[in-house]
Residue, then its C-alpha position, 0 to 999 in steps of 0.5 A: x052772987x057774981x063769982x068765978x071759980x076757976x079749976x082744972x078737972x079730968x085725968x091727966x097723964x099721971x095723976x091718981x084719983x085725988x088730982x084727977x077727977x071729972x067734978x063737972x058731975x058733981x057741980x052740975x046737981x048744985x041748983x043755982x051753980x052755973x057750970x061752964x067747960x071749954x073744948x077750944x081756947x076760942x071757946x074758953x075765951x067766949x066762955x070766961x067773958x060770959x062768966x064774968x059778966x054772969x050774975x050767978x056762981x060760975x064754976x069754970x072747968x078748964x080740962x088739964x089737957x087743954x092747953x090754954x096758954x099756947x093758943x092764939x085766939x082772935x080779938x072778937x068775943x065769942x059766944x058761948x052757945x052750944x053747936x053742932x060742929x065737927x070733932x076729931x073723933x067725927x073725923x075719924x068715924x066719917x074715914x070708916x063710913x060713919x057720918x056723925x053729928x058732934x056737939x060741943x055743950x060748952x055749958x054743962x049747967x045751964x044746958x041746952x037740951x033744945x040743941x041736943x034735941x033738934x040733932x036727935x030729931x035729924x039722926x035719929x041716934x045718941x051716943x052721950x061721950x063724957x069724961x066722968x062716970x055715968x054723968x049723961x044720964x041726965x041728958x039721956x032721960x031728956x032725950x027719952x022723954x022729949x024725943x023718944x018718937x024719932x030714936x032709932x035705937x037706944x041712947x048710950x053713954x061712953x063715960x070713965x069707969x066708975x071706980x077711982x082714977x088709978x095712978x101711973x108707975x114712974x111719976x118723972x115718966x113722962 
């Protein structure tokens, strides 16, 4: 059935538990449910045109924080397959000497786990970053089972804590 659904998870700067949660957990253990969340404008733009021409239901998660309506984006489409790129958070790690392979899954569900794999089997570590709470575990028992011979040390997960997202003094704060 071709529909997008269209929503805005993950905390924001002042919402409490009931506008704020990371439902990308919940949507991705709904078999048939394609579950699709941009990191980039650009990406949001390859990404809604994939959804659109999906056969199958699309959950489209535009994180709160993202803002979409400010950017400009070129004319090209641009697919929407995952890729090792550098990030912010690399960026930093690379100015305290640490080297770091980020990548952006753009696609929760489906997920490409050969990419996740190949970046396992170069560095030989996994750090699983996510906004909801203990939602890589799926991911990490990919990794256990397909490529436990090249781990290093332990794959880990840094997610929200598993309570509800509380909300901030002073709504007009900001």
């Amino acid at each position: 059935m071709p529909v997008v659904f269209r929503g805005p998870p993950g905390a924001d700067t002042r919402l409490a538990a009931q506008h704020a949660q990371s439902l990308e957990a919940l949507f991705a253990n709904i078999p048939g449910l394609e579950v699709y969340a941009p990191s980039s404008p650009e990406g949001a733009k390859g990404l809604m045109a994939a959804a659109i021409r999906s056969d199958n239901p699309v959950v489209f998660l535009e994180h709160k924080l993202l803002d979409l309506g400010a950017a400009a984006v070129p004319e090209a489409a641009f697919p929407p397959r995952p890729r090792p790129h550098p990030a912010p958070g690399a960026g930093q790690l690379a100015r305290d000497g640490i080297e770091a392979e980020v990548i952006d899954p753009r696609t929760i569900r489906p997920f490409d786990t050969a990419t996740v794999l190949a970046s396992v089997r170069r560095t030989n570590r996994a750090l699983i970053v996510h906004e909801a709470p203990l939602f890589g575990g799926k991911i990490a028992a990919q990794i256990a089972e397909h490529a436990f011979d090249w781990l290093d040390a332990q794959v880990r997960q840094l997610g929200a804590p598993d309570m509800p997202v509380p909300t901030t003094t002073g709504w007009n704060a900001r």
